[in-house]
N, C-alpha and C positions, 0 to 999 in steps of 0.2 A: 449107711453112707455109700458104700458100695452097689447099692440097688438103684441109688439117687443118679450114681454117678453112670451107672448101665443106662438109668432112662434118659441121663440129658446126652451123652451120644447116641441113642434111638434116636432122640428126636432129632439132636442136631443132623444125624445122614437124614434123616427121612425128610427133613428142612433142606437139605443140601440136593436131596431127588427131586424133590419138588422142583425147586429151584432151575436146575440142569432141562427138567425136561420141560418148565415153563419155557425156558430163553431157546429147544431147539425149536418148539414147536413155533414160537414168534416170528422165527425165521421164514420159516416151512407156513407160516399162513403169510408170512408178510411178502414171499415171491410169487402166492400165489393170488392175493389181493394183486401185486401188480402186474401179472399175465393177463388178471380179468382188467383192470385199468388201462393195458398196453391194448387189449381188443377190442375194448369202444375206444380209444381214440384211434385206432384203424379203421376200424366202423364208418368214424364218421368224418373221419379226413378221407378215404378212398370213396364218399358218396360225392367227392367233390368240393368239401368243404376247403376251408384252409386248415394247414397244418393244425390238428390238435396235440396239447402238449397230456399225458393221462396224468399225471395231478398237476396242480398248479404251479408249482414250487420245483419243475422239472428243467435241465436244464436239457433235453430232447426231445424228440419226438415221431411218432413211428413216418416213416419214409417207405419204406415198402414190405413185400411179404415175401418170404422164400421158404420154399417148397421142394423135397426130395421125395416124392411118392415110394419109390423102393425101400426107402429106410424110414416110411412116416415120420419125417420131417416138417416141421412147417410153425416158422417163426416171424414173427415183427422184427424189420428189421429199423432199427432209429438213426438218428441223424448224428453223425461224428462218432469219433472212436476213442474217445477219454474213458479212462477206469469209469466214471458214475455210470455211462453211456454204458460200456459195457457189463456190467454187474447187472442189465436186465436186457440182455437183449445182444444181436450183434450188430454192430455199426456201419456204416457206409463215410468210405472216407471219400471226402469232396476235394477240391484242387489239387486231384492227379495227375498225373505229368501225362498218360493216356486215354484215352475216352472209355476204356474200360471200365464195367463197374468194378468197387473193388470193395469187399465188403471185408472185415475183421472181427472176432469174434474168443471167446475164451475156450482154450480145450479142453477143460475141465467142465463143461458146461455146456453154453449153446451149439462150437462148433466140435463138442464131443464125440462127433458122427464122422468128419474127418477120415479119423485112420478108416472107417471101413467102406467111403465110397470107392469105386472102381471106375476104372477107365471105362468111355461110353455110355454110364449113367446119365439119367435126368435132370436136370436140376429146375424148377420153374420161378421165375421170379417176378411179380405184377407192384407196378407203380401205379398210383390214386387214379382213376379215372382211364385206366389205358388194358392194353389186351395183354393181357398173360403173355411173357419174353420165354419162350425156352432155350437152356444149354446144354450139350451135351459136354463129359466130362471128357478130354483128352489129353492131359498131361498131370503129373506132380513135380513137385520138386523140394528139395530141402538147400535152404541158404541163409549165410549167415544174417545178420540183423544191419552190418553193414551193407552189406549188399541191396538192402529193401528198396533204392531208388532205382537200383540196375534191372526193374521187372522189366521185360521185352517190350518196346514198343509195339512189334507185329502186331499184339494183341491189341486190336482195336474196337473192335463192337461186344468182346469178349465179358465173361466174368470171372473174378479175381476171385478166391476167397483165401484169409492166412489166420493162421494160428500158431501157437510156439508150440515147440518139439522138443524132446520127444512127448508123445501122447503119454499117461502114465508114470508118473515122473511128483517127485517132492520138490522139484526144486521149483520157484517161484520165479518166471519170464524166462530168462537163459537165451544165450545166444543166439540160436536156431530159432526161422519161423519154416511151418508148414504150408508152401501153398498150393492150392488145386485151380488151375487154369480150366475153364470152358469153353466152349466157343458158340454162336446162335445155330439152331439146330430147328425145322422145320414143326411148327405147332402139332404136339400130338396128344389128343384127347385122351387123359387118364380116369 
């Protein structure tokens, strides 16, 4: 009775592993089935096309490419900044009060690079059909969540990019976003 009951919790953990590392690894191919899905519809929306959406059922779609060469960087970024939007990708938020771009992103994630860019870095960004925009990095700043309409006008041809703060952190959004201001910076071949 006791050898019965030894083997059905064997089986049960060894059911329960299985299990666990089915559900992380579905994960871990299902971000990376859609990194390759977010690259052909970049592919083929930056040949000119119209917006492609990379599955059908999407409610985004990649808008442009951003590039940190010093910290091999370089993501799709998609259109709007809603949790689904961001859960693959970082977002470009549209009717901003600036002509800035202003891009948003997870810290945990895509714009997980954040804390370690530095003032005066690169940042490259190319929209479908146009020449690679470069910025260079010259300000941060940390501010409340209230505050997120009061981003400086000055910045006009600039890039935006925010995340929540602190970097490293359990807690889930929080008051604080992170963001790093750029400004156009003279094309330089990397």
């Amino acid at each position: 009775m006791i050898t019965r009951i030894k083997n059905l919790c064997f089986i049960s953990l060894l059911v329960g592993g299985f299990w666990f590392v089915a559900q992380g690894s579905y994960i871990h191919i299902k971000a990376q089935l859609a990194q390759f899905l977010l690259e052909t519809a970049w592919s083929k929306t930056s040949q000119g096309n119209d917006p492609i959406k990379p599955w059908p059922w999407a409610d985004t779609w990649p808008v442009a490419r951003l590039a940190v060469p010093a910290l091999d960087i370089n993501h799709i970024v998609l259109a709007g900044a809603n949790g689904a939007t961001l859960a693959f990708g970082p977002g470009r938020l549209f009717n901003n009060q600036s002509n800035a771009i202003i891009l948003s992103g997870h810290r945990d994630t895509h714009f997980d690079f954040l804390d370690e860019l530095k003032i005066g870095e690169l940042i490259r960004y190319e929209l479908p059909g146009q020449p690679i925009q470069s910025f260079k990095v010259f300000a941060t700043q940390i501010i409340n969540t209230e505050e997120i309409n009061t981003i400086p006008s000055s910045i006009i041809s600039g890039l935006i990019l925010i995340t929540c703060y602190p970097f490293d952190t359990l807690q889930i959004g929080g008051p604080l976003r992170y963001l790093v201001y750029a400004e156009p910076s003279p094309a330089i071949t990397i």
